[in-house]
N, C-alpha and C positions, 0 to 999 in steps of 0.2 A: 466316541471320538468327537462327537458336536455336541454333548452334552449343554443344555439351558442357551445353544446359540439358536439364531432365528432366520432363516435359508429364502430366500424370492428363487425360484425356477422359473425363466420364459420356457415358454415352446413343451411344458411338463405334463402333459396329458396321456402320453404315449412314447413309443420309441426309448431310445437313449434316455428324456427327457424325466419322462414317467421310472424310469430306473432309479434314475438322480434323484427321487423325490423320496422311493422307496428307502433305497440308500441311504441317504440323510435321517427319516424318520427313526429306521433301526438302529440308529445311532445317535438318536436322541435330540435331534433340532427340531424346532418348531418350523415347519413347512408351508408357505405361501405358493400354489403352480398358478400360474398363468397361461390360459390357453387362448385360440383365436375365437371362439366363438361358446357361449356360456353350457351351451349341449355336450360339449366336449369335455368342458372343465365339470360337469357335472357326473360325466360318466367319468370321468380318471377317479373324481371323488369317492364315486359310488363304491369302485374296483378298492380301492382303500380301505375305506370304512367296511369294507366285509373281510378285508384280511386283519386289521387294526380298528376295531369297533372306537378305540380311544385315541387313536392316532389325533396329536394337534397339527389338521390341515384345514388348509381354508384355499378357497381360487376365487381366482379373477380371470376377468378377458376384457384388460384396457388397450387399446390404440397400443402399439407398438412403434407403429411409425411415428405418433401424435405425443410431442412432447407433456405436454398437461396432464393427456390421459394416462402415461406413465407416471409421471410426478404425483398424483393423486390416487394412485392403484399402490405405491409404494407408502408412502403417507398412511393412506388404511391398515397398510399390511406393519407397520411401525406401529401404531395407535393400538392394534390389536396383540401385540406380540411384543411390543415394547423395545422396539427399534428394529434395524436389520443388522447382521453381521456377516453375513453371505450371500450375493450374488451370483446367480449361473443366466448368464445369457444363452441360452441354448437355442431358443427361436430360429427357423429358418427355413429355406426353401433353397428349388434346385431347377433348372432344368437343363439339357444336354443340347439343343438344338445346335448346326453350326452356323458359324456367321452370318453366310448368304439369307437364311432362314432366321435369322434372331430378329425378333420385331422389339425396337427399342424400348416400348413398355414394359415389356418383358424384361429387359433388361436394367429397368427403373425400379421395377417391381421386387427383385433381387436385389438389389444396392440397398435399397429404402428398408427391407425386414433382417433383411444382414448384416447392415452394417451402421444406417441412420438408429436403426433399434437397439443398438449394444451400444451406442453415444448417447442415446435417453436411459436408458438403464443405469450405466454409468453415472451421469451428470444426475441422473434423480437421486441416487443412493449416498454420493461422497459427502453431502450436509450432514446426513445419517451416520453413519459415518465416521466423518473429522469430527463430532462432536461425541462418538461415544469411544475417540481415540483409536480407531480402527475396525480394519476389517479387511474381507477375502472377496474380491471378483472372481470371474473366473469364464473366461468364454469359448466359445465351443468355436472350432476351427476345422479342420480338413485336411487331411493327407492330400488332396490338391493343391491347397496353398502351398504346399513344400514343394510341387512338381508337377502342378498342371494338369491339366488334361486335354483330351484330342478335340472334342469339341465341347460347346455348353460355355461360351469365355465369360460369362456371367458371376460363376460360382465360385469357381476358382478366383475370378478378381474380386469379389465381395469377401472372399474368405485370406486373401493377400492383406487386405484392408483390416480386415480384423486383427490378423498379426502383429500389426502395424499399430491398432489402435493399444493391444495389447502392451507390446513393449516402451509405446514412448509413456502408459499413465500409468503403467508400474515403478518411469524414472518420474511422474512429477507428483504422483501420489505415495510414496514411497517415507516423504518424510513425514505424511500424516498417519503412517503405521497404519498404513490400507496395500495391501498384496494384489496384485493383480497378472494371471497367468490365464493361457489359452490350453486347451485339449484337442489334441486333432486325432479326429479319430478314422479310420481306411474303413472297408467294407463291413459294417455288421448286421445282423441279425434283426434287424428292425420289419415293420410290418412291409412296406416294401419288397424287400430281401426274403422275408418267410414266401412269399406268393410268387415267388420263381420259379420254375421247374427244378429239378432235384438237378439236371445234367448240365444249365446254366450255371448253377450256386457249383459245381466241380471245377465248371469251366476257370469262373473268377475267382476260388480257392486255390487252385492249382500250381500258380505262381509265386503266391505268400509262403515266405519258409516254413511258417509253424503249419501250414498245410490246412488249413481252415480259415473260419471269415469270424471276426468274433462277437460275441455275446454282448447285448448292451450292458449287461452286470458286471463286467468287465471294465467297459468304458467309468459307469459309474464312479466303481472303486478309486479310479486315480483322481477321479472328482474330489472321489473322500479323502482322499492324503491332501490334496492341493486346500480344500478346505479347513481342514483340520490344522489343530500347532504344532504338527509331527513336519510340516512343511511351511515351519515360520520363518527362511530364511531364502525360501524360492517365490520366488520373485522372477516378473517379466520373461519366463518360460513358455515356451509353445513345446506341449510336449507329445508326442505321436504315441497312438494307441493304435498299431496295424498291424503287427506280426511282421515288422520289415517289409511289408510291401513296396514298393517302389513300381508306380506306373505310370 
């Protein structure tokens, strides 16, 4: 389905992100992850290359927040691959504190990798881009941007942000035949969630209709329609991956 295209992953080392990379590979793109720190990008690496001895991947771990060091981690990943034609900002963080207890760094800290980092992503990639006449963003959101949460008001508004960043450059990049849609995806499976206790992960299954929490290969998949040109006409979509959850 991505056959000869060329994919940039933030946040792709693990989780959700490391899915998406898998995902894409099996399907034929040529795979760039981005991780925060070069340890991590070397092990997602490693986990590849023993499933996919031949796998075309390569990582980085440029500045997320640091415009340059985006714009130059993309740049390599073009020079190497011979341009980019998919984007997955997937990068992110979380935390739950409530208000009284949110220390504004914290709360900087969240904004800055959430949502400053899908605006360098973005802005590094559309030269690439409008010049190769298009292409597919595609950024990772949250079943809390559609409804919030009890406490944590960090995440939820960084990922409100994102929706937002989502659908206004899907209307202005739109005539450059560059696609741009968000994934929100509810409770899943990630390394988090596996180190739960088994009567936790019931607890917070229990309410979702389909009666489970889901699979990051799951999440993946809808990556890969919104990537691929089986979804050339969706556009500025945030689309929910939770089993109808609503919490």
């Amino acid at each position: 389905m991505l056959q000869g295209k060329t994919a940039i992953v933030t946040g792709g080392t693990r989780g959700i992100g490391l899915a998406i990379v898998k995902c894409f590979l099996t399907n034929g793109a040529r795979v760039a992850l981005f991780g925060s720190r070069p340890e991590t990008v070397d092990k997602a690496l490693a986990e590849i290359k023993e499933e996919r001895p031949d796998a075309p991947v390569m990582g980085l771990s440029p500045d997320l927040t640091d415009y340059t060091s985006v714009k130059a981690a993309v740049e390599k990943v073009a020079a190497a691959f011979s341009g980019v034609d998919i984007l997955v900002n997937n990068a992110g963080i979380s935390a739950r504190e409530p208000l009284a207890q949110y220390e504004e760094k914290k709360f900087k800290q969240i904004m800055d990798l959430n949502v400053t980092a899908v605006f360098n992503g973005c802005k590094a990639v559309e030269p690439i881009m409008c010049k190769a006449g298009g292409g597919c963003i595609i950024n990772t959101s949250s079943m809390v941007s559609l409804y919030g949460q009890p406490s944590g008001v960090g995440y939820p508004a960084s990922k409100f942000a994102v929706n937002g960043l989502t659908h206004s450059l899907a209307r202005e990049l739109g005539r450059e035949g560059i696609r741009v849609n968000a994934v929100a995806p509810g409770v899943t499976r990630t390394d988090m969630v596996a180190a739960l206790p088994k009567e936790m992960v019931d607890r917070i299954s229990a309410p979702i209709p389909l009666g489970r929490i889901g699979e990051p290969e799951e999440v993946a998949n809808v990556f890969l329609f919104l990537a691929s040109d089986l979804a050339s006409y969706v556009t500025g979509a945030v689309v929910s991956v939770d089993g109808a959850a609503q919490t």
